[in-house]
C-alpha positions as MATLAB code, in Angstrom:
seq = 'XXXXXXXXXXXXXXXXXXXXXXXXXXXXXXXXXXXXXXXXXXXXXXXXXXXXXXXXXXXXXXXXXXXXXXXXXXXXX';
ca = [
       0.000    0.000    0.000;
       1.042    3.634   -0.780;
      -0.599    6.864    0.395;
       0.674    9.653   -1.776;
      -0.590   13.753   -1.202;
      -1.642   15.742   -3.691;
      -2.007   19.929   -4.136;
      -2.915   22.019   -6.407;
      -3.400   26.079   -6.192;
      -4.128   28.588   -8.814;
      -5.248   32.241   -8.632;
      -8.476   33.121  -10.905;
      -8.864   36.727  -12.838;
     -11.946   37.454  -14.346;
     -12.074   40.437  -16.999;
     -14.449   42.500  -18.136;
     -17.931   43.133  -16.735;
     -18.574   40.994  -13.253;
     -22.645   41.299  -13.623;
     -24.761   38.218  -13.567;
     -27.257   39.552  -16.139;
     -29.477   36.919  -19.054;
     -32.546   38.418  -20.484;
     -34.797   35.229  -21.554;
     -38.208   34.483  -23.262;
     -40.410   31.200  -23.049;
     -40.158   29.268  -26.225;
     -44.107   29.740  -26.577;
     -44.016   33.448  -26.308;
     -44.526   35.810  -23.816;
     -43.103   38.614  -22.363;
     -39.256   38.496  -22.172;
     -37.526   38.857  -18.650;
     -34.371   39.094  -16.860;
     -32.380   36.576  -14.581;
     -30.040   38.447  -12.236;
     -27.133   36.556  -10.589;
     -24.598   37.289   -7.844;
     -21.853   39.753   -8.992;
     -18.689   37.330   -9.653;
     -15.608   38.372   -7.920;
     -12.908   39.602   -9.293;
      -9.860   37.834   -8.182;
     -10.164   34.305   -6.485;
      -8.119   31.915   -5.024;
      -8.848   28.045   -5.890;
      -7.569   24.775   -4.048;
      -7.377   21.257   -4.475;
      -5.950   18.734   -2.097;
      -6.232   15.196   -0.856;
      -4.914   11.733   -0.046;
      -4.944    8.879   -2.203;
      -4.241    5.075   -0.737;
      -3.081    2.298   -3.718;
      -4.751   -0.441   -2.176;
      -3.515   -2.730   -5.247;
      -2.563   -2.471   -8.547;
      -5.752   -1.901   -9.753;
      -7.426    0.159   -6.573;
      -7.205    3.316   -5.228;
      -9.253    5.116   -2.518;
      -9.264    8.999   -2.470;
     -10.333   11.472   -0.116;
      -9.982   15.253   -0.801;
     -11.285   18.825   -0.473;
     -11.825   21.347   -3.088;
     -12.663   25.077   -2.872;
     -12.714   28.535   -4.293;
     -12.417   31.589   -2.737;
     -13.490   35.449   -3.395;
     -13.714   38.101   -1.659;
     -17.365   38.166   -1.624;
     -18.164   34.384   -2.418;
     -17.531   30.807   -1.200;
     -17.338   27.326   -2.406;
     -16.111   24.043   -1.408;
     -16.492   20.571   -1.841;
];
């Protein structure tokens, strides 16, 4: 058995406008509307880490965390 780390980190830019903005219309007509999201942030930071344990030559179990991070906004998994 082997249990080998692994990391990864990268910085995100986004350019350009950070609005959230669709305007959309129902295929069967209708009046057309607008979908406003959260503003994206500018720069974020994004990680991945985690463990992995060769079991055999054919099996590995994982276990690791993911995640971005803004200055207004959150996500892991």
């Amino acid at each position: 058995m082997q249990l080998t780390p692994r990391l990864s980190a990268s910085m995100k830019h986004t350019y350009g406008d950070l609005s959230n903005e669709t305007r959309q219309q129902l295929v069967k007509g209708g009046k057309s509307f607008e979908v406003s999201g959260a503003e994206m942030d500018r720069d974020s930071f994004i990680l991945d880490a985690g463990l992995d344990l060769t079991l055999s030559t054919r099996n590995t179990l994982g276990v690791g965390i993911s995640g971005e991070a803004g200055s207004d906004s959150r996500s892991y998994g």
